[in-house]
C-alpha positions in Angstrom: -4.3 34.7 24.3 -3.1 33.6 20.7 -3.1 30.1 19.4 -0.8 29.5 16.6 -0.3 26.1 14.3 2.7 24.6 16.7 5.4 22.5 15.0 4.0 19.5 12.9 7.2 17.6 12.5 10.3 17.2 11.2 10.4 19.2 7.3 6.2 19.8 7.8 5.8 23.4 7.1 1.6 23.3 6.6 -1.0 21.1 6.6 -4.8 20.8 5.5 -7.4 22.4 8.1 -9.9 19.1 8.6 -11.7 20.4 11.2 -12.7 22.6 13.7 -13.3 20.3 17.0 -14.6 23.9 18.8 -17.0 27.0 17.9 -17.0 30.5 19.0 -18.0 30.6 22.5 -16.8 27.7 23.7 -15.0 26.6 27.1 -12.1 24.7 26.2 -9.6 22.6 28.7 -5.9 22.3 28.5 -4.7 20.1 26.5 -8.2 19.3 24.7 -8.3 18.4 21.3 -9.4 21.8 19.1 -8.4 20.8 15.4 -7.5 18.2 12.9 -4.7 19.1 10.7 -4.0 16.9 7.8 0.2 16.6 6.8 1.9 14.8 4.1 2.4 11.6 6.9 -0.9 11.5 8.8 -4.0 13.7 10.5 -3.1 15.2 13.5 -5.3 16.4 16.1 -4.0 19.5 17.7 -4.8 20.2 21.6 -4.7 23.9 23.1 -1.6 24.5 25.3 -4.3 26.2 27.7 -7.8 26.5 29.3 -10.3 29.1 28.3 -12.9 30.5 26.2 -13.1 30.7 22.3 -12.9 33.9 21.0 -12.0 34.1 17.6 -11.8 31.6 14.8 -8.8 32.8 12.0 -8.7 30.1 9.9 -11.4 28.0 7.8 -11.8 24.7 7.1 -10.2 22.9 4.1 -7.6 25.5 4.4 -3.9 25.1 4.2 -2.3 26.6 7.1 1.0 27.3 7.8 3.8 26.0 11.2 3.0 29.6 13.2 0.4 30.9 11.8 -2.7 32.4 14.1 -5.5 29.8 14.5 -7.9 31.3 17.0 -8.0 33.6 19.9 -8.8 32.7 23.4 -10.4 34.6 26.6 -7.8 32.8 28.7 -8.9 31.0 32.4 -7.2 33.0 35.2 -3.8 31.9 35.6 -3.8 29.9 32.6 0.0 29.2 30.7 0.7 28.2 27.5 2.3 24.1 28.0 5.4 23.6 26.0 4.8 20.1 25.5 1.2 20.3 24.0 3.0 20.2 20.6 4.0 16.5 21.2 0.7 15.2 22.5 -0.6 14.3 18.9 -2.6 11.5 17.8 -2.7 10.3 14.2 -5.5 9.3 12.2 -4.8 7.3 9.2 -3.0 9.3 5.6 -2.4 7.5 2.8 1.2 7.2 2.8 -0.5 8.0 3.1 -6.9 8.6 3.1 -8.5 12.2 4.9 -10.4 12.9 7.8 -13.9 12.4 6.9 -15.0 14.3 3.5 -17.5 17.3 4.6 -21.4 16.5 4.3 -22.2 16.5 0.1 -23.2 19.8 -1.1 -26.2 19.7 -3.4 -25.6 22.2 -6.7 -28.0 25.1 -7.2 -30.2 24.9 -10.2 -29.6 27.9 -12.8 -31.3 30.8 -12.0 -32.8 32.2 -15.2 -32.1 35.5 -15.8 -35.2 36.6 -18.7 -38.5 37.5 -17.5 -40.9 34.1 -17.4 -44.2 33.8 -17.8 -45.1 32.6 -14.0 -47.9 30.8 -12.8 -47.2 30.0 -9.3 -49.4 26.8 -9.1 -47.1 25.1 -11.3 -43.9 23.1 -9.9 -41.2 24.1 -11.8 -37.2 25.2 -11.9 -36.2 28.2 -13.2 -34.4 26.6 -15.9 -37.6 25.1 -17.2 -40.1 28.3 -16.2 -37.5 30.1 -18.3 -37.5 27.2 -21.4 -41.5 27.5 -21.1 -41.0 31.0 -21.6 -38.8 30.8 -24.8 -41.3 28.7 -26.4 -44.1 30.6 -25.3 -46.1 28.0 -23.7 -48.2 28.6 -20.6 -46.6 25.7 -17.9 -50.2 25.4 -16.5 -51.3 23.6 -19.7 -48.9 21.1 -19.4 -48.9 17.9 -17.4 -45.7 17.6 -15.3 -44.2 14.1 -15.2 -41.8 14.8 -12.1 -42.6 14.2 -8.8 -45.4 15.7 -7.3 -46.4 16.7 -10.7 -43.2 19.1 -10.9 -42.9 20.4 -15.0 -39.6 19.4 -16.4 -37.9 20.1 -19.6 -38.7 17.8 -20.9 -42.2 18.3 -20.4 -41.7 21.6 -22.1 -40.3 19.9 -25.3 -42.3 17.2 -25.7 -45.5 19.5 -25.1 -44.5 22.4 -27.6 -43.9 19.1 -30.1 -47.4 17.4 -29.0 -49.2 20.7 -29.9 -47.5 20.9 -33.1 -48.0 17.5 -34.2 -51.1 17.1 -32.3 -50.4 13.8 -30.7 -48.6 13.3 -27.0 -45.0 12.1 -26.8 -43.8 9.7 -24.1 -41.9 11.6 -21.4 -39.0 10.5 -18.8 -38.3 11.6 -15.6 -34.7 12.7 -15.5 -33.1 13.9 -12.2 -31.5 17.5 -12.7 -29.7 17.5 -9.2 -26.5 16.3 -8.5 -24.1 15.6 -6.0 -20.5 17.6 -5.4 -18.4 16.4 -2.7 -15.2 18.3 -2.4 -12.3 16.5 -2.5 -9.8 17.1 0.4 -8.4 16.2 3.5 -7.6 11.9 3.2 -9.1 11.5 0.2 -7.4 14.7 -1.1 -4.1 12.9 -0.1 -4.9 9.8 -1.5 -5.1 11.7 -4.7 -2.1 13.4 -4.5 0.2 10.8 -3.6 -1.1 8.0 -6.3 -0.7 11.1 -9.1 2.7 11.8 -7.6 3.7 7.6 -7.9 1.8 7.2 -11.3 3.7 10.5 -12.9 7.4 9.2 -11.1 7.3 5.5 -11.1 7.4 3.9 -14.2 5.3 1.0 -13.4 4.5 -2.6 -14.2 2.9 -5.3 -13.0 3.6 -9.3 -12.9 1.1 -11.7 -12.1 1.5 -15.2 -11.1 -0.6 -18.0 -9.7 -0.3 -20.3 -6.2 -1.7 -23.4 -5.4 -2.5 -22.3 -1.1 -3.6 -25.5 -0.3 -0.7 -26.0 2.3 -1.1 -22.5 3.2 -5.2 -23.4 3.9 -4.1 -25.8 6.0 -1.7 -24.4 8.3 -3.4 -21.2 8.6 -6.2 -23.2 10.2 -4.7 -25.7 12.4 -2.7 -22.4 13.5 -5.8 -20.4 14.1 -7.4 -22.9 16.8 -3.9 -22.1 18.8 -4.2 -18.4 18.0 -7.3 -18.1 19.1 -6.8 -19.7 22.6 -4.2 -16.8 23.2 -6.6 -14.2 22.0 -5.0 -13.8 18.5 -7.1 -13.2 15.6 -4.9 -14.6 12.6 -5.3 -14.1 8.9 -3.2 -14.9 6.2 -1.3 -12.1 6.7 1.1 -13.3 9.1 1.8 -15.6 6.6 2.6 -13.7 3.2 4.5 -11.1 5.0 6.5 -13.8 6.3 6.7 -15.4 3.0 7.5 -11.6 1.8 10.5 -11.7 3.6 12.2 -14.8 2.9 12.2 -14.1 -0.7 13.1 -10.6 -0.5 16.4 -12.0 1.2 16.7 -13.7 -2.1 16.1 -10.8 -3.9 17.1 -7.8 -1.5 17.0 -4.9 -4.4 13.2 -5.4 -4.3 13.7 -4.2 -1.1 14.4 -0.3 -1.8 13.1 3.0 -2.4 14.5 5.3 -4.9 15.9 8.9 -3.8 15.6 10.8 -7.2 16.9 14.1 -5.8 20.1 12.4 -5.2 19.7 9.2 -8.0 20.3 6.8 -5.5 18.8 3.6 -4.7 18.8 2.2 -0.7 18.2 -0.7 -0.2 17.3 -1.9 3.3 18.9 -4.9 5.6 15.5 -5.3 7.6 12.0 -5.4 6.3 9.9 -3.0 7.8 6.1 -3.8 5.2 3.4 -1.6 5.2 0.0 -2.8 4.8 -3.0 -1.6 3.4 -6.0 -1.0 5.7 -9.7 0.2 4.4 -11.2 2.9 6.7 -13.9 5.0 6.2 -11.9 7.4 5.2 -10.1 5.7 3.3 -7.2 3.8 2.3 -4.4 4.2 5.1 -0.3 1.8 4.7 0.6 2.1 8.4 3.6 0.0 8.9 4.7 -3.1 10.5 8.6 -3.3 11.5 11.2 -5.2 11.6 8.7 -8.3 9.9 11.9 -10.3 10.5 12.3 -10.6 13.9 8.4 -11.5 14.6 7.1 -14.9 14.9 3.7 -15.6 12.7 1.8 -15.0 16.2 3.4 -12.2 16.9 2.4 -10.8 13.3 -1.1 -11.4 14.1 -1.2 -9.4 17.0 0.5 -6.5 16.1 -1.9 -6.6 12.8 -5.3 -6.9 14.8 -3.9 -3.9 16.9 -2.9 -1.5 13.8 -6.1 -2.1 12.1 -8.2 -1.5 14.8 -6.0 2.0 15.9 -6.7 3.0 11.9 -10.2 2.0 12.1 -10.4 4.2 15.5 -8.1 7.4 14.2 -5.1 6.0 16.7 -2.3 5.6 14.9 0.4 8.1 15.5 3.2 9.6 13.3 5.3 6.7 13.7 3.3 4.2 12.4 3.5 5.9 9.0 7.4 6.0 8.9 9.8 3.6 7.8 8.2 1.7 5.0 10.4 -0.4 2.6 8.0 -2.4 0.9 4.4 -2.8 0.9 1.5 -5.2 0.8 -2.0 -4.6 -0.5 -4.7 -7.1 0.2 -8.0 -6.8 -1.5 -8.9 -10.4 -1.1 -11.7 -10.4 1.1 -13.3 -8.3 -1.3 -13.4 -10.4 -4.0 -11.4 -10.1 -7.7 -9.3 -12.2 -9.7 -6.4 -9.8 -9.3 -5.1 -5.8 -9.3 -2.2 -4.2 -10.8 -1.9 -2.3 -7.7 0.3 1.6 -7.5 3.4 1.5 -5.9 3.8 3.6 -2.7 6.4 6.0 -3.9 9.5 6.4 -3.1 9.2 2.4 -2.8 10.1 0.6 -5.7 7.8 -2.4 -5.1 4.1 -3.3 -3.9 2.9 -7.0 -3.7 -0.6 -7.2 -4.3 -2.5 -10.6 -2.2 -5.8 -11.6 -3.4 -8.8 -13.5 -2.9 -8.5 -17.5 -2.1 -10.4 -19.9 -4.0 -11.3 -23.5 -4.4 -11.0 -24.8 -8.0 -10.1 -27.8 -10.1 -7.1 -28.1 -11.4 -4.6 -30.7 -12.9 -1.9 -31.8 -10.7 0.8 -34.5 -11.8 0.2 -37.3 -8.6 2.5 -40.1 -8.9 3.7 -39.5 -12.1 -0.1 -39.4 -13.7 -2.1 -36.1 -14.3 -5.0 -36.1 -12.1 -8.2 -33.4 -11.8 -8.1 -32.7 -8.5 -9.6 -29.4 -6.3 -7.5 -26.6 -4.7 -7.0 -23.8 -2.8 -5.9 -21.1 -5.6 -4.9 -17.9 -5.5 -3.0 -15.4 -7.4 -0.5 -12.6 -6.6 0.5 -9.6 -8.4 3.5 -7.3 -7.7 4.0 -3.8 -9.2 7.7 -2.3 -9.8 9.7 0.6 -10.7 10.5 -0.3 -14.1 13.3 2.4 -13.7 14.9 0.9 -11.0 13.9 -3.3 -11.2 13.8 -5.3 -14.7 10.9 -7.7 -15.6 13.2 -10.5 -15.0 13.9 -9.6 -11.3 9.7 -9.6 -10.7 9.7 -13.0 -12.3 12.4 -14.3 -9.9 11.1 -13.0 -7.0 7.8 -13.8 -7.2 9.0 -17.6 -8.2 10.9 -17.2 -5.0 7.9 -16.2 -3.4 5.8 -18.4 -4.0 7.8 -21.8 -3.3 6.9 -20.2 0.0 3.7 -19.9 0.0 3.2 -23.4 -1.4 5.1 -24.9 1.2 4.5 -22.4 4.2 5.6 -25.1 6.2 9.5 -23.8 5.6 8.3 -20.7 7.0 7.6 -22.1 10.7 11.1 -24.0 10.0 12.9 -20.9 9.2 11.0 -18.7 12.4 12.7 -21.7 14.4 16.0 -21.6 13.2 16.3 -17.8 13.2 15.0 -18.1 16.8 18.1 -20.6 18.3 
């Protein structure tokens, strides 16, 4: 029996071969996973519609293979019938909005092979690139000392003895490594790439940066995470700034758009559905967390602790790639001052959250200025400059951070929308 790519999607016509999950020879069950095809949205694994033994393989890895086209050929099990549905039983592993399944092993390039005739002496260690430098300057490699390892002869060995001979005293010499590392760029990473090229050559971007005084935020987080944790709910800020996010964009709802170019159209959204950035190790995946707006900050840390642990495990599913309207990027357990962050296109605006730190600062208390220590922090949005002016990124982030300084309205405003 033939198997053939099945249908990817809505509008997904080919995809990236990742990897072969089977070999030539191999028993395979219905409905096992066989392959891991990488789209535009996400990497999909694809199962076989039946049982039986591999064949034939027709495609490679790290190839681009077409909705159809013939995959690999099977000694089907008696009885065995291709299942209609096997095209829906897909699972997801995390695209940067798209990330890559995991990069194949690093390929170590081949030194030159030297193509004039050498003088050889074969109890000397020694690349053909250097035998064949030795050669050009006629000196014997067994008269020289080699500084590599293992007393291997390098080039520069070769230069710096022809020199020593001529000028009759040694030279210093350096061991320089002549091997590198090529790792081919595709799958996740390879749609990483292609997707920030596409924003950076579209978007015409900018980036405002303003500064927040998270003591409050400190606070609240933490008298909130002793409750959170007593329910089994791991909270972060996150929670937090996405509800923070939201109350501003209603204040600002253009900042809440993507931008069809094909039709030169701007739609902008009456719910808030915010991706977030999660580091894999394959890389950078925004799956998306819906309808922000109708989720309490508990809530938000659940559904948050589950995405990034389905991204971390290659479980998220088409779905949790679609629907974006705005996105958050949070390097700030890493560390930095602040990024100007890339906007995931066709989104007009990413909010960038970093690192919290204590610091002094001067605070008017009572009318007098006082040094006093904080929690500070600083945020950083990026924008279509096509679409959104410098003076709406001011305003909104103004906006947005009255919130975050008093996060206290945020609990207030979860209550009211909740009567």
């Amino acid at each position: 029996m033939e198997f053939r790519l099945p249908e990817l999607g809505e509008g997904v016509a080919e995809g990236e071969l990742i990897k072969w999950k089977v070999k030539v020879g191999d028993q395979i069950a219905d409905d096992q996973a066989i392959c891991e095809i990488m789209t535009d949205k996400a990497t999909i694994e694809i199962p076989s519609p039946f049982a039986g033994t591999v064949k034939e393989i027709h495609a490679k890895e790290g190839e681009v293979v077409k909705v159809h086209q013939l995959m690999l050929s099977v000694d089907a099990a008696p009885g065995a019938k291709p299942s209609a549905a096997h095209a829906e039983k897909v699972v997801a592993s995390p695209a940067a909005s798209a990330p890559q399944a995991k990069a194949s092993s690093p390929q170590i390039a081949p030194a030159p092979v030297a193509s004039a005739p050498v003088i050889v002496n074969t109890n000397v260690l020694a690349s053909p690139a250097t035998r064949r430098l030795a050669n050009e300057k006629g000196i014997d490699l067994g008269t020289l000392a080699g500084s590599g390892p293992h007393g291997r002869v390098l080039m520069e060995d070769v230069l710096s003895g022809g020199a020593s001979t001529a000028a009759g005293a040694p030279k210093k010499t350096y061991s320089t490594p002549t091997e590198v590392i090529r790792t081919p760029i595709r799958g996740m990473r390879k749609k990483i790439a292609e997707k920030m090229h596409l924003s950076k050559s579209t978007a015409a971007h900018f980036t405002y940066v303003e500064e927040a005084d998270a003591t409050e935020l400190v606070k609240l987080r933490n008298q909130a995470k002793i409750i959170a944790e007593k329910n089994g709910i791991k909270l972060t800020y996150l929670p937090f700034v996405l509800k923070a996010m939201v109350a501003a964009l209603k204040k600002h709802p253009r900042i809440n758009s993507t931008v069809d170019d094909a039709a030169q159209e701007i739609i902008t959204y009456p719910y808030y559905n915010i991706s977030i950035s999660v580091q894999t190790e394959d890389g950078l995946t925004v799956p998306v967390i819906k309808h922000v707006e109708q989720k309490s900050i508990f809530e938000l840390g659940r559904e948050i602790t589950d995405i990034v642990d389905r991204a971390r495990r290659k479980k998220l599913t088409k779905e949790d790639f679609q629907g974006s309207t705005i996105t958050l990027t949070n390097a700030g357990s890493i560390g930095g001052l602040f990024a100007t962050p890339i906007i995931n296109y066709p989104e007009v605006a990413i909010l960038g959250f970093n690192k919290i730190a204590r610091k002094p600062v001067v605070k008017v208390i009572n009318g007098r200025e006082k040094l006093v220590v904080r929690d500070w922090t600083y945020f950083s949005i990026s924008m279509d400059h096509r679409i959104l002016d410098g003076a709406e990124a001011a305003e909104f982030m103004k906006t947005f951070i009255e919130f975050i300084e008093n996060p206290a309205v945020l609990v207030l405003e979860s209550l009211i929308n909740a009567v």
